[in-house]
C-alpha positions in Angstrom: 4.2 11.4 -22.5 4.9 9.9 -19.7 6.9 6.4 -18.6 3.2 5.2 -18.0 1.3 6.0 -21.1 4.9 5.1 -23.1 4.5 1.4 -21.1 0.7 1.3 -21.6 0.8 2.2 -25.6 3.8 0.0 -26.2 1.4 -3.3 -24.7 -0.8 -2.5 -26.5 1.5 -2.7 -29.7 2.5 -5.7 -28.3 -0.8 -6.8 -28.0 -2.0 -6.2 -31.5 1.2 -7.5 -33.2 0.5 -10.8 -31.8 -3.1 -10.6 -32.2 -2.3 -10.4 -36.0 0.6 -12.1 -36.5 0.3 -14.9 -39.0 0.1 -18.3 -37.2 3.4 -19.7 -39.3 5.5 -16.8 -38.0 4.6 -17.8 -34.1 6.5 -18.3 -32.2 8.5 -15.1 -31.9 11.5 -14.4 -30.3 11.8 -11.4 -28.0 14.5 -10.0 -30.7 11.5 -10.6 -33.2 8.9 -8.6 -31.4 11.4 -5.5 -30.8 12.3 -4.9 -34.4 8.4 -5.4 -35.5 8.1 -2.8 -32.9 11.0 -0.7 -34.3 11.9 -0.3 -30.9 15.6 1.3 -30.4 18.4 0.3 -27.7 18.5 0.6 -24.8 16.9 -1.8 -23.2 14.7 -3.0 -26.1 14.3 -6.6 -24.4 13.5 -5.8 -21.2 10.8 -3.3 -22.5 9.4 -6.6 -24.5 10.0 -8.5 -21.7 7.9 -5.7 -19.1 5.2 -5.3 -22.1 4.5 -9.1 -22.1 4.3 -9.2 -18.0 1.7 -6.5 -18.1 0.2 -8.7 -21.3 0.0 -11.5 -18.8 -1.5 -9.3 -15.9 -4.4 -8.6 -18.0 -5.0 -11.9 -19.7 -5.0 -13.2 -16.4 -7.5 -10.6 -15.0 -9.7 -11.6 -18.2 -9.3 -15.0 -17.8 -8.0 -14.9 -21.7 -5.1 -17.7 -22.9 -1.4 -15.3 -22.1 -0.9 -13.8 -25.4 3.0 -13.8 -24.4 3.1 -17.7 -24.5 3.4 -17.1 -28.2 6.9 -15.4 -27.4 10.0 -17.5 -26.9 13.8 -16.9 -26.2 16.2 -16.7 -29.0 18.5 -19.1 -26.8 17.7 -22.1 -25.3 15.1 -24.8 -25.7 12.4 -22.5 -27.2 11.0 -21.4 -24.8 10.1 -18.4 -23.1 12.4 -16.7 -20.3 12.6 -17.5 -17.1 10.6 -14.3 -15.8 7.2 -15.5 -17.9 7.2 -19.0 -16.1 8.0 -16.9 -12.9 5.0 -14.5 -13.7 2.4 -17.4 -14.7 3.0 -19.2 -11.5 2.7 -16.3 -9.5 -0.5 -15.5 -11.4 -1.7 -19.0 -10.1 -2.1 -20.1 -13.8 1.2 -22.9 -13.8 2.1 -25.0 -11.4 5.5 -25.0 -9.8 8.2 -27.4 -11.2 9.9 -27.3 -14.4 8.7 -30.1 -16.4 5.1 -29.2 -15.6 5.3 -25.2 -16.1 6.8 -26.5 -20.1 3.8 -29.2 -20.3 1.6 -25.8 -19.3 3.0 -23.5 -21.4 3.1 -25.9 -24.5 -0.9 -25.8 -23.7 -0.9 -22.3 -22.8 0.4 -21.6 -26.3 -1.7 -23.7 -28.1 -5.0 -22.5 -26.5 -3.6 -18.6 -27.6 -3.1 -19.2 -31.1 -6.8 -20.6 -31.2 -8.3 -17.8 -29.3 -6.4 -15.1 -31.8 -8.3 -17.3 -34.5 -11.6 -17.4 -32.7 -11.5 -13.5 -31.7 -11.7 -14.4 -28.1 
């Protein structure tokens, strides 16, 4: 298998753990998503962390709530890393600015656990 199709089937995972996750487990942390995975080191994070961004790419492209919104760091204010608010600005779906890209993802999260309950 290739790096691609390894990338592409591990989103996808990604994808439909989140999808079915049960509401009062969300958020999870990127630690959280790797071991549901039963992914192994090395790297384990940053494969999360590049699943999600691709994730994002395709929510995006569908115009679909980011699915990775319901992911947050394990450190911090609970909140995801730095690279999803990077990736959602560039995506032109948050403003720039701190305080507005939380105020966004605080919707951004909420409007992703109701579409996972909707089906859309």
């Amino acid at each position: 298998m290739t790096d691609t199709l390894a990338d592409e089937e591990l989103t996808r995972r990604v994808r439909h753990l989140l999808e079915s996750a049960p509401e009062t487990a969300l958020p999870l942390t990127y630690q959280q998503l790797a071991e549901a995975l039963e992914l192994t080191p090395p790297r384990t994070i940053r494969r999360v962390a590049l699943a999600l961004e691709a994730l994002m790419r395709e929510d995006a492209r569908a115009k679909r709530p980011f699915l990775a919104a319901l992911v947050v760091g394990r450190q911090g204010e609970g909140l995801p890393r730095v690279g999803f608010f990077e990736l959602a600005v560039e995506l032109g779906r948050f403003p720039e600015g701190s305080n507005a890209q939380v105020m966004a993802w605080q919707e951004e999260f909420r409007l992703a656990v109701s579409a996972r309950s909707t089906g859309h």
